[in-house]
N, C-alpha and C positions, 0 to 999 in steps of 0.2 A: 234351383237357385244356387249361384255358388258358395262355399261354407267360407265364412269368415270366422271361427272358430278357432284356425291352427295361428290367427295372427294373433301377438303380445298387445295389449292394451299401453304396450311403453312404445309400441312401435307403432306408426305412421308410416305405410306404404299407399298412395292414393291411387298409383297405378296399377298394383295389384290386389288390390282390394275392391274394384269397381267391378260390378258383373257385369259381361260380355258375353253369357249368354242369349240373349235376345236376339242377336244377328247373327249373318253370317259369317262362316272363317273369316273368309280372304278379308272380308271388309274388317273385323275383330282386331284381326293382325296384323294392318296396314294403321290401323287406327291405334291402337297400341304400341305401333314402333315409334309413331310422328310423336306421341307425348313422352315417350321414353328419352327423345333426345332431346338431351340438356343445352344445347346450344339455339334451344327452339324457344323464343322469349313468349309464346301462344300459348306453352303446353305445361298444362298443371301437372307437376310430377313430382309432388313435395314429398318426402322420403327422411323421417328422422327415429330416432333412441328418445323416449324422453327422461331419460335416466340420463341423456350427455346435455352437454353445452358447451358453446362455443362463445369465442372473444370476440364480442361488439366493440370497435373504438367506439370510446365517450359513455361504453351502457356498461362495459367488464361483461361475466361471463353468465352468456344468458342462453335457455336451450330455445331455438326456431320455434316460430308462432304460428299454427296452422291459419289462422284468423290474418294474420299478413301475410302470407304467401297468397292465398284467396285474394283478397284484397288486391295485390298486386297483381296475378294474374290477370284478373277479370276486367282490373285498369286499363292493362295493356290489349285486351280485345275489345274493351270499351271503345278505344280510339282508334281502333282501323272501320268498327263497327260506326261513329262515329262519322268518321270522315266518309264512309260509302253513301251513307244517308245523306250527306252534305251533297257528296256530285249526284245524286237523284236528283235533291232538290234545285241544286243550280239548274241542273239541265231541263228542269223541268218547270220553273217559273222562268228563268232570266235565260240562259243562252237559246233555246226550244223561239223564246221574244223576238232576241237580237236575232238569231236566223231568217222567220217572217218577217222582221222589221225589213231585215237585207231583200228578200224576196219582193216584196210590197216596193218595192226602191227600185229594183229592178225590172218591173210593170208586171210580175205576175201575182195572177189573180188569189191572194191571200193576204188577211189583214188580220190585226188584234190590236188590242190594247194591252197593260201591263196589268191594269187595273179590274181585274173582275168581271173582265170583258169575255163572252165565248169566239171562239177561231169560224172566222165564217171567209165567203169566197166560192172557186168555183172547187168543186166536189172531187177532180183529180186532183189538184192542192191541199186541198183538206186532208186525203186522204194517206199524201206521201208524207205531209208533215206530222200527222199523227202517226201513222208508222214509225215515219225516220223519228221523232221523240219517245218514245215509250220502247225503243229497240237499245236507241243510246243509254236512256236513265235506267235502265237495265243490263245490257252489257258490260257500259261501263263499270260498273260498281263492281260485276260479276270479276269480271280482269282485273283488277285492283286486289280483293280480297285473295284470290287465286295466286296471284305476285307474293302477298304478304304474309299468308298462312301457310305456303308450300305444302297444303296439305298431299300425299298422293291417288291418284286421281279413283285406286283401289276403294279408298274412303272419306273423299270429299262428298261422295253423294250413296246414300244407299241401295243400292243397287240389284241386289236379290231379292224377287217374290217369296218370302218363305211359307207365307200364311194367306193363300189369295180367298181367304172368307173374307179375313179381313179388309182386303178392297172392296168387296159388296158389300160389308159393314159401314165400313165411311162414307161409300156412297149412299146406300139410306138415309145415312146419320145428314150428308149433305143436304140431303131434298129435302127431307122434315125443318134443317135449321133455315135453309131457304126460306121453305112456304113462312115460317114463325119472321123472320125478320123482313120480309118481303111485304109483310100485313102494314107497317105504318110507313113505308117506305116504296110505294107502289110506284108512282109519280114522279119519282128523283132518280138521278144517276147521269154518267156519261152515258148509259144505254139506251135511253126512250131521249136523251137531246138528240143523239146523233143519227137514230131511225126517224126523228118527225123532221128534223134535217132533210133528211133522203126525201121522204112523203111528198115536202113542201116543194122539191126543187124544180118537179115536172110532172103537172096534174094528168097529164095522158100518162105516165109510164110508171109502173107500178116499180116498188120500190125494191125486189128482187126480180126486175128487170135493169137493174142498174148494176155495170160489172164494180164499180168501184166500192159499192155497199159490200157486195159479196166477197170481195178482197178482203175490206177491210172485217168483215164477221168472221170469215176464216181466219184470218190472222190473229186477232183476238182474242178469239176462243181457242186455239192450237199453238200457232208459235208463243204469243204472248205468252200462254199460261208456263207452256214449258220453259220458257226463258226464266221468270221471275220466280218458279217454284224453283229451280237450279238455284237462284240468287238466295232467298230466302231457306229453304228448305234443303243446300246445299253447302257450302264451306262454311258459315256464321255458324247452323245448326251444327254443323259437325265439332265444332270450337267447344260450343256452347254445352252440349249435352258431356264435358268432363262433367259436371257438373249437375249432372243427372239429366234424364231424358226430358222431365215435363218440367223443368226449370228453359231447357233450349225451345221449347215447344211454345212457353208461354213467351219469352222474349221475343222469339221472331216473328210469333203473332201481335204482338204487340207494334213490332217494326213496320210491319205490314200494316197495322190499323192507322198508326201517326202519318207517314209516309202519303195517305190517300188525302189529308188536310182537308178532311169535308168530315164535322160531325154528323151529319143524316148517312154518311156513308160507312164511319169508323168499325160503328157495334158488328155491322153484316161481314166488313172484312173480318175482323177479330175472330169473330166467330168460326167463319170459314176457316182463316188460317189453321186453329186451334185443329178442328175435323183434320184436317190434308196432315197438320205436325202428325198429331196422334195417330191414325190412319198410317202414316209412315210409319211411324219405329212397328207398330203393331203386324203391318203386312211385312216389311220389312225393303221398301223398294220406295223411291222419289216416283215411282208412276202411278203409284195412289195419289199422291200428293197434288198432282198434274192432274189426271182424271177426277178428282174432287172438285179442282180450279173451271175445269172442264164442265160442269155437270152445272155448277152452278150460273154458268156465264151462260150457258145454253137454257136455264130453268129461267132468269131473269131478260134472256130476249123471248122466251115466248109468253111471259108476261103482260111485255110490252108488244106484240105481235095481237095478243087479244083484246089490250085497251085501245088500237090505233087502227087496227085494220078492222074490227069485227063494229058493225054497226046496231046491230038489234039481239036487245038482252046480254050487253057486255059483261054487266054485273053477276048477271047467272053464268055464264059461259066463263068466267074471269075463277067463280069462287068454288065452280065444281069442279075447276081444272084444279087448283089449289087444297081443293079436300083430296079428290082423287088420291093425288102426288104425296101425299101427306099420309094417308090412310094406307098405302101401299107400302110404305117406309116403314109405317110404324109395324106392319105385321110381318114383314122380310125383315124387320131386324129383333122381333120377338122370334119367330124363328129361330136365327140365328144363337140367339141366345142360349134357347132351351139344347141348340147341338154341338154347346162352345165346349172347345177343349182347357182344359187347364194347363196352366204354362205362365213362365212370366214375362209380363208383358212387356217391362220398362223395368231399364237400370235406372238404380237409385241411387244416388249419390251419399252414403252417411257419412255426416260432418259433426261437428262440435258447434259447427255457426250455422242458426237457420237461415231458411230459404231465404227470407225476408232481407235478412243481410244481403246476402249475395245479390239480392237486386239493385241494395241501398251502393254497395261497392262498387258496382257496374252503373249504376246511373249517376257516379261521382266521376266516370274517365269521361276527361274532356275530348272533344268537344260533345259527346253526345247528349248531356244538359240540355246544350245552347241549341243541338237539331231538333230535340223535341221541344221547347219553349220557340222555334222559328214554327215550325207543323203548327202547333195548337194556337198560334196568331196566326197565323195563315187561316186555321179553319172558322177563328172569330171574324177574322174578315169577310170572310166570304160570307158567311152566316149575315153580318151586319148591315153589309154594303149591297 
């Protein structure tokens, strides 16, 4: 770990004082330079004497406050962070509408409601509008944030495998929290709608005989996850973990859980996110991150694969599949354990203001308030109605 030791307790350097041993160089020193520069309104680099002071108009002479420079910083990634979650949501209740509404106008076969209604129609419609939505509410945000962070591109996302136990770590970690949130939640999801979808649409043709199912499960489970683990797990995470590693870990899990505006769905995301953050800084690469995302979208369709296709003794074939998955995990990652290296794991951020704060000062930049109080009536809606 690096020695904080040679630095004055009068002095406040934030940028050299954060340990950067956990990753790699190239990523270290890219990530280092972007916060070093002062012209960067993103990048905590607060740097004072507390032995000086300077002249505030209206305050006389007062030395810099580490508690408002936080504060400010985190304002200002509040509101890109903010407005990203905003164009999800747009695109993802209301333009994603107007589009089928146009479609549906146009005589092709695809219809909804605004209203709490599911997307039905013919199954190549289905399948391009759910693509082409979950591609935009994804990209876009991703290019937005990319615009506004200028992160370089060395260290918007992490990059290097340093530690690939720890990919077979998270992925254990993944399957075990699977099978545990997967128990009250067996039943629900876009997953088992959109496979009993397929089931119902043609009683002769089984439901991986259909190319559009199988587009859309590839897609899914691979482009999908790497898209949004970029978004999530990529420039915001990078912002965020100034501010130490499992403070950006817990936020962008957090983003991810609100963002799904389905309470039966939230806890599983969260959860997950959490594995794939951690996971990341620990292996040292966004492709754990992705193969976590991965792991679990594949664990939860052959869930749904055993409740819809398998017709005798589903319950026994559903819960041996689930012990199995689960038993397996627990002893590859005891394993693991008893062969762990020491090392550390996660930059820590030491401040003057707990963590607490700094979620309190980040969940005061506007607008991102008003995106989580839209998410959490969204998900009372759906729940209600």
């Amino acid at each position: 770990m690096k020695d904080f030791t040679n630095y004055s307790k009068d002095i406040i350097n934030v940028v050299e004082e954060y340990n950067y041993d956990t990753q790699g160089e190239i990523y270290n020193m890219n990530f280092k330079r972007w916060r070093k520069n002062k012209q960067n309104p993103y990048a905590f680099n607060f740097e004072v004497n507390k032995k000086e002071s300077v002249y505030i108009e209206s305050k006389g002479f007062k030395a810099p406050n580490l508690a408002d420079a936080e504060a400010e910083t985190l304002g200002k990634i509040a509101r890109i962070i903010g407005i990203a979650m905003l164009i999800w949501i747009s695109i993802d209740t209301v333009i994603s509408q107007l589009i089928i509404q146009l479609f549906d106008y146009l005589g092709f076969n695809i219809y909804s409601t605004f209203f709490n209604a599911p997307l039905s129609g013919g199954r190549k419609e289905m399948v391009i509008a759910l693509i082409a939505t979950s591609f935009m509410k994804t990209i876009i945000p991703a290019i937005y944030l990319k615009k506004e962070l200028r992160l370089p591109s060395d260290s918007r996302v992490m990059h290097t495998m340093i530690h690939p136990a720890d990919l077979v770590r998270s992925l254990c970690i993944c399957l075990a929290v699977s099978t545990v949130v997967s128990l009250p939640n067996i039943y629900s999801g876009s997953t088992v709608q959109l496979f009993s979808y397929f089931m119902k649409l043609d009683a002769d043709v089984s439901v991986w005989g259909q190319t559009e199912f199988l587009v859309y499960t590839v897609y899914d489970i691979i482009i999908l996850s790497i898209f949004s683990e970029l978004l999530f797990r990529g420039a915001i995470f990078t912002a965020l973990r100034q501010f130490g590693d499992w403070f950006a870990v817990i936020v962008t899990a957090l983003m991810s859980g609100f963002l799904v505006q389905d309470f039966s769905e939230m806890p599983a995301v969260i959860l997950i996110s959490i594995v794939a953050g951690s996971g990341m800084v620990r292996s040292g690469s966004v492709y754990t991150a992705i193969f976590v995302q991965m792991v679990y979208k594949i664990y939860r369709l052959a869930i749904v694969i055993i409740e819809t296709v398998l017709k005798r003794d589903v319950f026994l074939e559903r819960n041996m599949f689930m012990l199995a998955v689960f038993a397996l995990s627990v002893v590859t990652l005891i394993s693991l354990y008893l062969m762990r290296e020491k090392r550390e794991y996660y930059s820590v951020y030491e401040s003057e203001v707990p963590a607490y704060k700094r979620g309190f000062f980040l969940i005061k930049g506007y607008p991102l308030p008003v995106v989580v109080f839209i998410c959490i009536l969204a998900a009372v809606l759906k729940m209600v109605l």
